[in-house]
PDB file with SEQRES, HELIX, SHEET and CRYST1 records, atoms N, CA, C and O in Angstrom:
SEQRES   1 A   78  UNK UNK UNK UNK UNK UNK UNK UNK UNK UNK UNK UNK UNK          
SEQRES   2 A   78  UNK UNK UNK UNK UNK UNK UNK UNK UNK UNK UNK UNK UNK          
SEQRES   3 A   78  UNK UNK UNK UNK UNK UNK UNK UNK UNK UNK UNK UNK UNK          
SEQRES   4 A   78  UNK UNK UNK UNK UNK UNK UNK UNK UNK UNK UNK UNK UNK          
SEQRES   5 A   78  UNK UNK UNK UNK UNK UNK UNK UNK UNK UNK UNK UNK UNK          
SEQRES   6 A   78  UNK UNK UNK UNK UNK UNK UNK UNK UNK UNK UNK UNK UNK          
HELIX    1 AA1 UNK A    4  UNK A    7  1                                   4    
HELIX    2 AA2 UNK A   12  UNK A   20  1                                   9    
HELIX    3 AA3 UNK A   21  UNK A   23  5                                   3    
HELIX    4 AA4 UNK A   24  UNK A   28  1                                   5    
HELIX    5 AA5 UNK A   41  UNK A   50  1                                  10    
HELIX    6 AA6 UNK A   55  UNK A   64  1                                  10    
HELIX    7 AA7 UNK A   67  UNK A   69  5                                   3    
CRYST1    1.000    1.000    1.000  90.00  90.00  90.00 P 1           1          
ATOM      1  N   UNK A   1       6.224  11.397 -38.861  1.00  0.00           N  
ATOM      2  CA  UNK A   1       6.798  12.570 -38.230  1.00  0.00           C  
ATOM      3  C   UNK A   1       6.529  13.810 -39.070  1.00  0.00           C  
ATOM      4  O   UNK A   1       6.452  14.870 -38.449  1.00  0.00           O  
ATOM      5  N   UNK A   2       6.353  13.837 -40.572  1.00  0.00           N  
ATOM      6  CA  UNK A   2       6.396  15.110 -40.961  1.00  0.00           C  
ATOM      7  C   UNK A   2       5.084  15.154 -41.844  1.00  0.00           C  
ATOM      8  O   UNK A   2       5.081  15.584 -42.998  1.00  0.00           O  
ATOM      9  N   UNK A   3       3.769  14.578 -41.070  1.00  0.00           N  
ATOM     10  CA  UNK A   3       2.849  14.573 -40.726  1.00  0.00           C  
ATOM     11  C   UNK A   3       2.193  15.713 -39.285  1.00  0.00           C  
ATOM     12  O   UNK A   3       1.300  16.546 -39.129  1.00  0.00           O  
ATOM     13  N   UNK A   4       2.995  15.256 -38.700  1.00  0.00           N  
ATOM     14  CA  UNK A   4       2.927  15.724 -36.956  1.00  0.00           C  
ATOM     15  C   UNK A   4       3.528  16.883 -37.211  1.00  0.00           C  
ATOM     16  O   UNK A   4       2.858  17.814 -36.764  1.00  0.00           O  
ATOM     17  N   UNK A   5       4.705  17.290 -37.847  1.00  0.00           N  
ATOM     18  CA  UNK A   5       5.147  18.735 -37.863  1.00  0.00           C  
ATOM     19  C   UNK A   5       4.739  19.886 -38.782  1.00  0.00           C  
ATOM     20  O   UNK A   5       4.959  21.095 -38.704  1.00  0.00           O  
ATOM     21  N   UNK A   6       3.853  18.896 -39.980  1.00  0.00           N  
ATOM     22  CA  UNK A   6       3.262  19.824 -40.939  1.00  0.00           C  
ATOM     23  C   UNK A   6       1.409  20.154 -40.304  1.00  0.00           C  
ATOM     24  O   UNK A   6       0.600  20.889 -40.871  1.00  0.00           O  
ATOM     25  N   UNK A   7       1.187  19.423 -39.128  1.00  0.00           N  
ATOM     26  CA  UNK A   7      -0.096  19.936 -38.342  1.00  0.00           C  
ATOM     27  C   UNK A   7      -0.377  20.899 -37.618  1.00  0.00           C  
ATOM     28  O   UNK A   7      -1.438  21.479 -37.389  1.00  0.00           O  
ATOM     29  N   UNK A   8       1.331  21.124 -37.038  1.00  0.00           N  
ATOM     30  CA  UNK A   8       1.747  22.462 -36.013  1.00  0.00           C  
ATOM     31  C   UNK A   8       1.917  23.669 -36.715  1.00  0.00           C  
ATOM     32  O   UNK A   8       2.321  23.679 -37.878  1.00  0.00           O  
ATOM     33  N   UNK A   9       1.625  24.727 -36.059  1.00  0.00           N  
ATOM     34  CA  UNK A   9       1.529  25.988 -36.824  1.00  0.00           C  
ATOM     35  C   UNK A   9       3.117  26.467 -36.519  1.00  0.00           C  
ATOM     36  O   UNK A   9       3.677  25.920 -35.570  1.00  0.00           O  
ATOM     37  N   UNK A  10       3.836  27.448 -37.279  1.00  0.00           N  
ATOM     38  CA  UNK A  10       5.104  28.057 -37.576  1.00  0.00           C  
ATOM     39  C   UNK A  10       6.118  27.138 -37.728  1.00  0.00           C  
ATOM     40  O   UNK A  10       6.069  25.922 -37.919  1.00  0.00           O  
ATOM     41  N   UNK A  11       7.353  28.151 -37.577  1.00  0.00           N  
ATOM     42  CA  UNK A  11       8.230  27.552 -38.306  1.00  0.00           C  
ATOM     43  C   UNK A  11       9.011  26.177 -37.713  1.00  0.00           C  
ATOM     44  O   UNK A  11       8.945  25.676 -36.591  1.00  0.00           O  
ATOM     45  N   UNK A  12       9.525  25.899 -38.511  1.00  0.00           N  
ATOM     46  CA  UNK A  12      10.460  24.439 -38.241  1.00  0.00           C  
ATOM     47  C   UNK A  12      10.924  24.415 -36.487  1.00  0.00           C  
ATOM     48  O   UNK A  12      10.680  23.508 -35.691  1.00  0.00           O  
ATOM     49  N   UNK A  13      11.525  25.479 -36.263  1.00  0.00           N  
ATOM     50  CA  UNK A  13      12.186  25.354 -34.462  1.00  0.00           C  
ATOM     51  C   UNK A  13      11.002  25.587 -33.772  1.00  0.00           C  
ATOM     52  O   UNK A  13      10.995  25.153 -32.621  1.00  0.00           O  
ATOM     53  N   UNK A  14       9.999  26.155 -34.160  1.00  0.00           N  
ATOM     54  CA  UNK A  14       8.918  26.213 -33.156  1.00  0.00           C  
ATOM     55  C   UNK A  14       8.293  25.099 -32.928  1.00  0.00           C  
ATOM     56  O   UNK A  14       7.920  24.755 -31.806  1.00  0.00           O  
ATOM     57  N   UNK A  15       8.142  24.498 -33.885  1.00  0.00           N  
ATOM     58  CA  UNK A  15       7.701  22.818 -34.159  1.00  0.00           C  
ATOM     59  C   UNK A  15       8.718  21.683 -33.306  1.00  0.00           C  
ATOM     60  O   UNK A  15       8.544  20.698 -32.589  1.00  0.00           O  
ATOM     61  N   UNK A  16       9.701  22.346 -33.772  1.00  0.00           N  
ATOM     62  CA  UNK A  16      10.288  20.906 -32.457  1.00  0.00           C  
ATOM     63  C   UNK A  16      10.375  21.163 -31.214  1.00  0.00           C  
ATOM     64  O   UNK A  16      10.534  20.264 -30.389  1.00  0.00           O  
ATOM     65  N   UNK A  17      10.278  22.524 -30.868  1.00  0.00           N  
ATOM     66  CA  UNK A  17      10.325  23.027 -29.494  1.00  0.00           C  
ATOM     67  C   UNK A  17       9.199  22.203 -28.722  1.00  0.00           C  
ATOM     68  O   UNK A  17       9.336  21.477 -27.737  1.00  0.00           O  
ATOM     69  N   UNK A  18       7.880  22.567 -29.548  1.00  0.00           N  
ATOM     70  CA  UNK A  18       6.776  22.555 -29.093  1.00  0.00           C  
ATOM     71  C   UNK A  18       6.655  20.825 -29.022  1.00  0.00           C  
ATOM     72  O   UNK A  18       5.895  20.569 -28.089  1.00  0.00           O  
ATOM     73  N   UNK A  19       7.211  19.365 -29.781  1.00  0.00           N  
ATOM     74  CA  UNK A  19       7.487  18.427 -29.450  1.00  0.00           C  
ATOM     75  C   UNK A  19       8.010  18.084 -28.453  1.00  0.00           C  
ATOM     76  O   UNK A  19       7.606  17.121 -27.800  1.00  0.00           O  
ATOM     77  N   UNK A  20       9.312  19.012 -28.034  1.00  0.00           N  
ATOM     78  CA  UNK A  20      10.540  18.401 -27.278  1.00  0.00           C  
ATOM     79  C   UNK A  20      10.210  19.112 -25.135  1.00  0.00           C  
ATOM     80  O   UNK A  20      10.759  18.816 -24.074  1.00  0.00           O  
ATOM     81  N   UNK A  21       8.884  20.237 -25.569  1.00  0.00           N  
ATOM     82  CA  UNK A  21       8.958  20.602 -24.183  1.00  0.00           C  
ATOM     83  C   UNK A  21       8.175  19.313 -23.719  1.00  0.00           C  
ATOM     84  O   UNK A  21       8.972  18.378 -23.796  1.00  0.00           O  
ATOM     85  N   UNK A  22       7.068  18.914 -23.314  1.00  0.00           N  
ATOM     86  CA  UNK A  22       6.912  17.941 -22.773  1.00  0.00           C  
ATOM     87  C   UNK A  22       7.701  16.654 -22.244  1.00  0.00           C  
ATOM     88  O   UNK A  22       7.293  15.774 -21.486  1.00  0.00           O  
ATOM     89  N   UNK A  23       8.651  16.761 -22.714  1.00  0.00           N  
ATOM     90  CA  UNK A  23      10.337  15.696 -22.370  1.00  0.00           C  
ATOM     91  C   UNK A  23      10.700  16.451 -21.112  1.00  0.00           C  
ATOM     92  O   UNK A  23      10.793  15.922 -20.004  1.00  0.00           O  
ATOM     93  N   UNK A  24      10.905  17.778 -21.382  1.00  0.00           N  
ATOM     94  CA  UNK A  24      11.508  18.212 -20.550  1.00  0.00           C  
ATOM     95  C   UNK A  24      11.198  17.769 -18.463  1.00  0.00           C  
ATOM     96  O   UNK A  24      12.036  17.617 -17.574  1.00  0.00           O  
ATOM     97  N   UNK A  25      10.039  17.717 -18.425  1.00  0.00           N  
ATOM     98  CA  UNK A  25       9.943  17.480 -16.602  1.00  0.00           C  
ATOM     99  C   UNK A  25      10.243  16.009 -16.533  1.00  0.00           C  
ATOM    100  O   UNK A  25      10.509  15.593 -15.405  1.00  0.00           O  
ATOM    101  N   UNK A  26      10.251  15.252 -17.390  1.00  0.00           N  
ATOM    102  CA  UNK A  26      10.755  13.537 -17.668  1.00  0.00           C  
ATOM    103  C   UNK A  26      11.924  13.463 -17.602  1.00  0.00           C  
ATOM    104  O   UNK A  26      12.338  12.750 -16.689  1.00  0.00           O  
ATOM    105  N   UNK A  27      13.008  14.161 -18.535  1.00  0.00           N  
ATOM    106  CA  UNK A  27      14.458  14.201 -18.433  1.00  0.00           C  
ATOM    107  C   UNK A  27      14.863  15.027 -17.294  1.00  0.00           C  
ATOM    108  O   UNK A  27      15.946  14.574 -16.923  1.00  0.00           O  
ATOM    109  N   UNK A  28      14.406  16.367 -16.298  1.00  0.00           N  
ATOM    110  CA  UNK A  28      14.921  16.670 -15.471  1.00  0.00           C  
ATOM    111  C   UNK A  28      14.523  15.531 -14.369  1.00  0.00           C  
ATOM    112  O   UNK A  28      15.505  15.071 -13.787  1.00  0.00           O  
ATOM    113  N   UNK A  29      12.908  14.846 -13.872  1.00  0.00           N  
ATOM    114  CA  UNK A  29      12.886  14.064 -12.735  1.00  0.00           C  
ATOM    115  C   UNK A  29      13.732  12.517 -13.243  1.00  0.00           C  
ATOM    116  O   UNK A  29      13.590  11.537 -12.513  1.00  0.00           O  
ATOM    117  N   UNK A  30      14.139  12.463 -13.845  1.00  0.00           N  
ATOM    118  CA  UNK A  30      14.630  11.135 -14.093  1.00  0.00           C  
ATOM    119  C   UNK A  30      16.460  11.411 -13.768  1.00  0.00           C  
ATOM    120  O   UNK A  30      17.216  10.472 -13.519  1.00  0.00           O  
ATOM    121  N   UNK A  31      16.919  12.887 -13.841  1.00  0.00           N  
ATOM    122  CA  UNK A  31      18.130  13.227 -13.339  1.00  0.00           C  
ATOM    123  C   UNK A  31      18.356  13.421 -11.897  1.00  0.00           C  
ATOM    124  O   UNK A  31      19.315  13.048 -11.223  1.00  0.00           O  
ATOM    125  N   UNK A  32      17.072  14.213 -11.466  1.00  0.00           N  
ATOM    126  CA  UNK A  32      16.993  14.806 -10.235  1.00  0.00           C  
ATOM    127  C   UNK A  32      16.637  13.711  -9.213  1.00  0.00           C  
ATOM    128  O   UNK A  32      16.668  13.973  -8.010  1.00  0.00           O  
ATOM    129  N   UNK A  33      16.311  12.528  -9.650  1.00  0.00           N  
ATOM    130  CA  UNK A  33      15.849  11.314  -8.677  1.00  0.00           C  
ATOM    131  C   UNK A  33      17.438  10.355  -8.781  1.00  0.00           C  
ATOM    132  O   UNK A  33      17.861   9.868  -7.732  1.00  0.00           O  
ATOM    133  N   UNK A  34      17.913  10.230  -9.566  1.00  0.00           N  
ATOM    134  CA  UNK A  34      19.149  10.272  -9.605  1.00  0.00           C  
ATOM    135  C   UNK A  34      20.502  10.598  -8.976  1.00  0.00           C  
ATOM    136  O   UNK A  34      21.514   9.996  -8.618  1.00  0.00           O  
ATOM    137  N   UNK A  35      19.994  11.925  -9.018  1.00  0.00           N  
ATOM    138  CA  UNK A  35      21.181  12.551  -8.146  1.00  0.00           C  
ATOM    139  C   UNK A  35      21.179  12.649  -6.632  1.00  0.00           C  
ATOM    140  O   UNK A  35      22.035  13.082  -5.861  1.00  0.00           O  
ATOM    141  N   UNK A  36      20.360  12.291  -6.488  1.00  0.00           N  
ATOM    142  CA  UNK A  36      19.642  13.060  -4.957  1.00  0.00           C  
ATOM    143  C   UNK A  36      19.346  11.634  -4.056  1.00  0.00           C  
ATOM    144  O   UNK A  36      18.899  10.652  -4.648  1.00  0.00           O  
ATOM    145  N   UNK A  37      19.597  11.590  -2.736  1.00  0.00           N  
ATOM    146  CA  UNK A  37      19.235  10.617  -1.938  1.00  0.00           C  
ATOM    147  C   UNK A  37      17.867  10.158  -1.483  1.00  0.00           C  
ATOM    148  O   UNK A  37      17.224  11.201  -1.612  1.00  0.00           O  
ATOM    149  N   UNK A  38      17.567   9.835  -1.323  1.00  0.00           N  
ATOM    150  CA  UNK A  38      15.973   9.061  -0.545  1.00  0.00           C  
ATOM    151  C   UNK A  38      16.150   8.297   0.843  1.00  0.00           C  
ATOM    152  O   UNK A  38      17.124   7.698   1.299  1.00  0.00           O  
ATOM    153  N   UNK A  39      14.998   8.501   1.309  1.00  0.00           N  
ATOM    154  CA  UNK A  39      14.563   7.802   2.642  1.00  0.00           C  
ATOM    155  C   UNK A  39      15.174   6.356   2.533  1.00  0.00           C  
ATOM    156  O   UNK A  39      16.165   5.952   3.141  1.00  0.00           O  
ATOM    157  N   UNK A  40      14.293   5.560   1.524  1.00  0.00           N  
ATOM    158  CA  UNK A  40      14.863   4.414   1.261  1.00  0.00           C  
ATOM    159  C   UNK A  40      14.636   4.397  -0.594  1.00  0.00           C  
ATOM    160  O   UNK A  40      14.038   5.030  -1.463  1.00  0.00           O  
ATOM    161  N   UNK A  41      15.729   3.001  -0.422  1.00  0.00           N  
ATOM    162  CA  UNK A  41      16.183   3.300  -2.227  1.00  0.00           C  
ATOM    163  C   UNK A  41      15.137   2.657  -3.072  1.00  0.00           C  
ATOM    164  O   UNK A  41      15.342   2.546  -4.280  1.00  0.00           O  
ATOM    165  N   UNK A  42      13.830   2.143  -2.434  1.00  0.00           N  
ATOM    166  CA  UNK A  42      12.859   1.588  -3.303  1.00  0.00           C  
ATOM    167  C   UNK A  42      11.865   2.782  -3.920  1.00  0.00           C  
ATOM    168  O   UNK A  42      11.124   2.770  -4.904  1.00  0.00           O  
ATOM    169  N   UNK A  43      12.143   3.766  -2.983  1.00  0.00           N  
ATOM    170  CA  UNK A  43      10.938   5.181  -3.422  1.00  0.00           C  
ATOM    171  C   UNK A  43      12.114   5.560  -4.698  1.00  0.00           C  
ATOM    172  O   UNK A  43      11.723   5.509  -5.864  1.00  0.00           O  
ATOM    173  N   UNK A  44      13.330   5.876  -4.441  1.00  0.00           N  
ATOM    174  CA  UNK A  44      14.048   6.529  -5.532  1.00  0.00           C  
ATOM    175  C   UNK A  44      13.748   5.208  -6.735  1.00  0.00           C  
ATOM    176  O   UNK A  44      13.052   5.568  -7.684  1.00  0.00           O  
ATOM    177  N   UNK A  45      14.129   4.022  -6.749  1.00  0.00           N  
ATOM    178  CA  UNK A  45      13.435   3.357  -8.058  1.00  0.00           C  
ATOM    179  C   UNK A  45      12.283   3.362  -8.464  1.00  0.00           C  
ATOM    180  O   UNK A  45      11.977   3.071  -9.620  1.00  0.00           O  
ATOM    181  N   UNK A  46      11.344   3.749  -7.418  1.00  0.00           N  
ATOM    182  CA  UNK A  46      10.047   3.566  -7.651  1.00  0.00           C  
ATOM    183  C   UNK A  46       9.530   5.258  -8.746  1.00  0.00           C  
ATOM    184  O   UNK A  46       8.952   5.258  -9.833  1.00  0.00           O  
ATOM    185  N   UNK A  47       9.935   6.292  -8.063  1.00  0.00           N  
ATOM    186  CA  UNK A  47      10.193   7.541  -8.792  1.00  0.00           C  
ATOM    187  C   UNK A  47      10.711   7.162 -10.482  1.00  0.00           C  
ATOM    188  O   UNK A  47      10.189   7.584 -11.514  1.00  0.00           O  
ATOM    189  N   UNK A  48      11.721   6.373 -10.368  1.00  0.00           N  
ATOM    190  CA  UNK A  48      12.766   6.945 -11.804  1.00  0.00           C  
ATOM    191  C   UNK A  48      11.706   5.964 -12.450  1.00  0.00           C  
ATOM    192  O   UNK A  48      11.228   6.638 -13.362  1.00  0.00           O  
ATOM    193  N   UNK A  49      11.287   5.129 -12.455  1.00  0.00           N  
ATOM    194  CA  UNK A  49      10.331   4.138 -13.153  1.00  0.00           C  
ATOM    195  C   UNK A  49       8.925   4.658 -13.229  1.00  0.00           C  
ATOM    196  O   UNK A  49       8.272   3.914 -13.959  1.00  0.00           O  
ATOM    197  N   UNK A  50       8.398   5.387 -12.881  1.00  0.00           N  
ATOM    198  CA  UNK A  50       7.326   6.369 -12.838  1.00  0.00           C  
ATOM    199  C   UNK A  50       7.919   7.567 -13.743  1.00  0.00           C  
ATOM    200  O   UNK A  50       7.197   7.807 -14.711  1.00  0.00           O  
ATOM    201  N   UNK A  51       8.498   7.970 -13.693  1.00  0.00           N  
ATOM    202  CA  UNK A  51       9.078   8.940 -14.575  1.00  0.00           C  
ATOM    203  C   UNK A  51       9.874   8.252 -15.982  1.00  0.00           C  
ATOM    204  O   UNK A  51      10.442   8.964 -16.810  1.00  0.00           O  
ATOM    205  N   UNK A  52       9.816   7.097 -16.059  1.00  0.00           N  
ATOM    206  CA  UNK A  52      10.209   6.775 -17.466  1.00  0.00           C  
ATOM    207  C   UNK A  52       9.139   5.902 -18.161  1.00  0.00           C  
ATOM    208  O   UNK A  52       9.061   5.696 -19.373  1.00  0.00           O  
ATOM    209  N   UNK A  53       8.354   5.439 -17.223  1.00  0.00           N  
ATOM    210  CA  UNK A  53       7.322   4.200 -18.017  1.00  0.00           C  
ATOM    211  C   UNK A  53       5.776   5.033 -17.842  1.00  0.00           C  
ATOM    212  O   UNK A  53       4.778   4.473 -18.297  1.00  0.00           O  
ATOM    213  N   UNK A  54       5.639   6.455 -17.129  1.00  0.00           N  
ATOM    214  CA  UNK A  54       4.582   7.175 -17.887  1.00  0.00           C  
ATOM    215  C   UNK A  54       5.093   8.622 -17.785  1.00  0.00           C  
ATOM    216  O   UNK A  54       5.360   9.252 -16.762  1.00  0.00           O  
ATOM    217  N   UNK A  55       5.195   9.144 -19.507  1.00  0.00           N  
ATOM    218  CA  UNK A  55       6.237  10.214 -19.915  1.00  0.00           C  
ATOM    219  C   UNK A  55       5.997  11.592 -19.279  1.00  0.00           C  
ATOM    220  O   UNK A  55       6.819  12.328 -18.733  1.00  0.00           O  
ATOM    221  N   UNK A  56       4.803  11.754 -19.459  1.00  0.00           N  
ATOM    222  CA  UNK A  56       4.125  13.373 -19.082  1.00  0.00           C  
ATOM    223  C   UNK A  56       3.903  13.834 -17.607  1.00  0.00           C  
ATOM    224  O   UNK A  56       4.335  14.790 -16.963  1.00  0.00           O  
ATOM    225  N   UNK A  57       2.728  12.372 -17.193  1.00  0.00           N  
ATOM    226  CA  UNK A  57       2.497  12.579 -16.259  1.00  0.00           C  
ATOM    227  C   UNK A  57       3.410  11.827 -15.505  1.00  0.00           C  
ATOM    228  O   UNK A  57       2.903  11.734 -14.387  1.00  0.00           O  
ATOM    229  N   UNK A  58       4.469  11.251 -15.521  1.00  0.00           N  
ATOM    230  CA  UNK A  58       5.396  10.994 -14.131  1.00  0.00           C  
ATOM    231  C   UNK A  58       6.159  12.209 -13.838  1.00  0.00           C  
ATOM    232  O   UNK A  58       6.315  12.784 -12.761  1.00  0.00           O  
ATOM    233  N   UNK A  59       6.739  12.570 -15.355  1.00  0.00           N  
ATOM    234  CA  UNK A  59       7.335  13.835 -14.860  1.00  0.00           C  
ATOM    235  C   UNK A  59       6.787  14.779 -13.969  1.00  0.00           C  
ATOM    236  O   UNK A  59       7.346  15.148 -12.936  1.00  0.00           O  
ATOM    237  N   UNK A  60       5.435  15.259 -14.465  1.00  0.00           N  
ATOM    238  CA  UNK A  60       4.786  16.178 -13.305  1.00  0.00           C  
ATOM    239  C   UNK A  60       4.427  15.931 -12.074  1.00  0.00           C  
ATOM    240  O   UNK A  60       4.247  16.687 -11.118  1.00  0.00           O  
ATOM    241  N   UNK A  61       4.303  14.326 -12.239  1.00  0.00           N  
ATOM    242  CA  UNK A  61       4.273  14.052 -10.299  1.00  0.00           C  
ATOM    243  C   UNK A  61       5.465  13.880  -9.873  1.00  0.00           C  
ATOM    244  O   UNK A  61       5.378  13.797  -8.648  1.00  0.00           O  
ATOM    245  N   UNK A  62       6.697  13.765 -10.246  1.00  0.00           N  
ATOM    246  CA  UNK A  62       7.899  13.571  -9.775  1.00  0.00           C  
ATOM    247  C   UNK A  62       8.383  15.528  -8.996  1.00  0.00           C  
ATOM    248  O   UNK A  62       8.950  15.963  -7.994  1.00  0.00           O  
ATOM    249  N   UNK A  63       7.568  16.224 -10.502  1.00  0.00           N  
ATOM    250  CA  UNK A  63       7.806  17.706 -10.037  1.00  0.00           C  
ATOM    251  C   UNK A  63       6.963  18.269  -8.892  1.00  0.00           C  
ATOM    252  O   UNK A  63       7.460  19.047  -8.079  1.00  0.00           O  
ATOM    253  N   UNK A  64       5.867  17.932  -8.838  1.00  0.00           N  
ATOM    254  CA  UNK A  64       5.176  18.204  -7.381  1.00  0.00           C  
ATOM    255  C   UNK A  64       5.375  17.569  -6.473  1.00  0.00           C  
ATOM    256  O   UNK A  64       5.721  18.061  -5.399  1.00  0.00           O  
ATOM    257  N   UNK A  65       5.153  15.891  -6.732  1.00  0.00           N  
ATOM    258  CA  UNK A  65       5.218  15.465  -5.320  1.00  0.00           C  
ATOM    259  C   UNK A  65       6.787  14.649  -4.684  1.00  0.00           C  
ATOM    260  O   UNK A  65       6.968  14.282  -3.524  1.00  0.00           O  
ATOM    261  N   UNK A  66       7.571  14.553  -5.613  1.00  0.00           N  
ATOM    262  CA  UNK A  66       8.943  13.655  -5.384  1.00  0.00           C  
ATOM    263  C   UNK A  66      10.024  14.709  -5.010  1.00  0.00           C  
ATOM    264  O   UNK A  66      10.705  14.647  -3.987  1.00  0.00           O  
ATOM    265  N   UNK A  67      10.101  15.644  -5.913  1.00  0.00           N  
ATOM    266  CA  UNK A  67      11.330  16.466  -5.276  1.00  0.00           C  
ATOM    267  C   UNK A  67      11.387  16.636  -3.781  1.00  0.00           C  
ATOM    268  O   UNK A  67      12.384  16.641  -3.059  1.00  0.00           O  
ATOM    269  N   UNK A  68       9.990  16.786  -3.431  1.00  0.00           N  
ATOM    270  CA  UNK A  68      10.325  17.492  -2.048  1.00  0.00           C  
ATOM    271  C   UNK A  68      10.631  16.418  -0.798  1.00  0.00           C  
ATOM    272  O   UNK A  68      10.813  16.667   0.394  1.00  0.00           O  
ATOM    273  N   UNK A  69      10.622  15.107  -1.514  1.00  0.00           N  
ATOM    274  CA  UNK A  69      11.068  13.725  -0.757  1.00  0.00           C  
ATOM    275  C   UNK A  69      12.760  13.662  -0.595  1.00  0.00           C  
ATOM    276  O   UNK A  69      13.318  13.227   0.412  1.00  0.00           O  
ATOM    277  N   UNK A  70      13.560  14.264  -1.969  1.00  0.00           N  
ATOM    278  CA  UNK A  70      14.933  13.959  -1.732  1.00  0.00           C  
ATOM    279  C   UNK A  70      15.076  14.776  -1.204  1.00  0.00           C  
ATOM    280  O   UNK A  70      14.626  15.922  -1.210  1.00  0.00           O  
ATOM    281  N   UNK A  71      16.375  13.756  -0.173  1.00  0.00           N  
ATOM    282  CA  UNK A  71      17.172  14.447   1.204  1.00  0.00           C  
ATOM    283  C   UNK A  71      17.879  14.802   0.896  1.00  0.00           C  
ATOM    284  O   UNK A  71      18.041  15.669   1.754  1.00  0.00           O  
ATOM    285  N   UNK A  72      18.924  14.962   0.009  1.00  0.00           N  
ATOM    286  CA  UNK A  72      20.399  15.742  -0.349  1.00  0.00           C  
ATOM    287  C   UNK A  72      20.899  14.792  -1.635  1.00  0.00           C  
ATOM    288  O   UNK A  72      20.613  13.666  -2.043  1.00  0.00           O  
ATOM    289  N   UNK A  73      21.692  15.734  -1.998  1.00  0.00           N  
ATOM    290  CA  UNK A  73      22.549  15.137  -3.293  1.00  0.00           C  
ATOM    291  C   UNK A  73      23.618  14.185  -2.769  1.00  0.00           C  
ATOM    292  O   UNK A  73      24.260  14.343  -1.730  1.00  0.00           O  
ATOM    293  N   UNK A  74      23.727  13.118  -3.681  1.00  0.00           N  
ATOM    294  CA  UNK A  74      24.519  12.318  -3.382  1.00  0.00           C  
ATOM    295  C   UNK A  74      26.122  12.745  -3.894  1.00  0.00           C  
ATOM    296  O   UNK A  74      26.345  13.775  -4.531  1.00  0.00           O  
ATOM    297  N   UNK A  75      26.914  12.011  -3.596  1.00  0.00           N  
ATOM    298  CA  UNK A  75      28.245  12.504  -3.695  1.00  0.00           C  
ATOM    299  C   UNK A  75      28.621  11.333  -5.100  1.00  0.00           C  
ATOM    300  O   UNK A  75      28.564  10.111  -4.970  1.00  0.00           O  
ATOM    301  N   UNK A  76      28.999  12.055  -6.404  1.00  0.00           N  
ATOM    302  CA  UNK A  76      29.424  11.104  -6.870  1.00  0.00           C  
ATOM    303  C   UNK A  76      31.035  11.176  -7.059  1.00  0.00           C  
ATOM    304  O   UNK A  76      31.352  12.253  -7.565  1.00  0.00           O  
ATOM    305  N   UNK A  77      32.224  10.262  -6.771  1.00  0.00           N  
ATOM    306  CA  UNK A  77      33.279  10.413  -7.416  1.00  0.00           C  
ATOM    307  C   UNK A  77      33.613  10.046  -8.614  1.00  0.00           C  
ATOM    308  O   UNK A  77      32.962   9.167  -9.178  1.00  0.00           O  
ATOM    309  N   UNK A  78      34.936  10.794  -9.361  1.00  0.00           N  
ATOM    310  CA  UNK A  78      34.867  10.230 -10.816  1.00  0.00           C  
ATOM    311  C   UNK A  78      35.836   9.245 -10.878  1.00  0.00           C  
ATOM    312  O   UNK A  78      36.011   8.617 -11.922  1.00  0.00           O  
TER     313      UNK A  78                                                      
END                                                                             
């Protein structure tokens, strides 16, 4: 690891930023497939497992092509 952060140019927060954005469309489609209903519930597993077992690119196909599949947010009670 501090190999990988001494390769990146500036300072310390720019360095983990620049690690931690690529997470980012992975941790939102892995929430947003989650929250949200589907046609049927094998596309919504099929999504969250695409978005966790390939990191970068599931996220970005979850962001182009999956959002626009969920039908509404689901209702959760607490």
């Amino acid at each position: 690891m501090e190999a990988m952060l001494a390769a990146l140019p500036g300072p310390l927060g720019f360095k983990l930023l620049l690690l931690f954005l690529p997470m980012l469309p992975n941790l939102w489609g892995i929430w947003h497939a989650y929250r949200h209903n589907f046609a049927d519930p094998a596309v919504r597993m099929l999504w969250l497992c695409v978005c966790v077992f390939l990191p970068v690119l599931g996220g970005l196909a979850y962001l182009f092509a999956g959002r626009g599949r969920a039908l509404r947010r689901t209702s959760r009670q607490p």
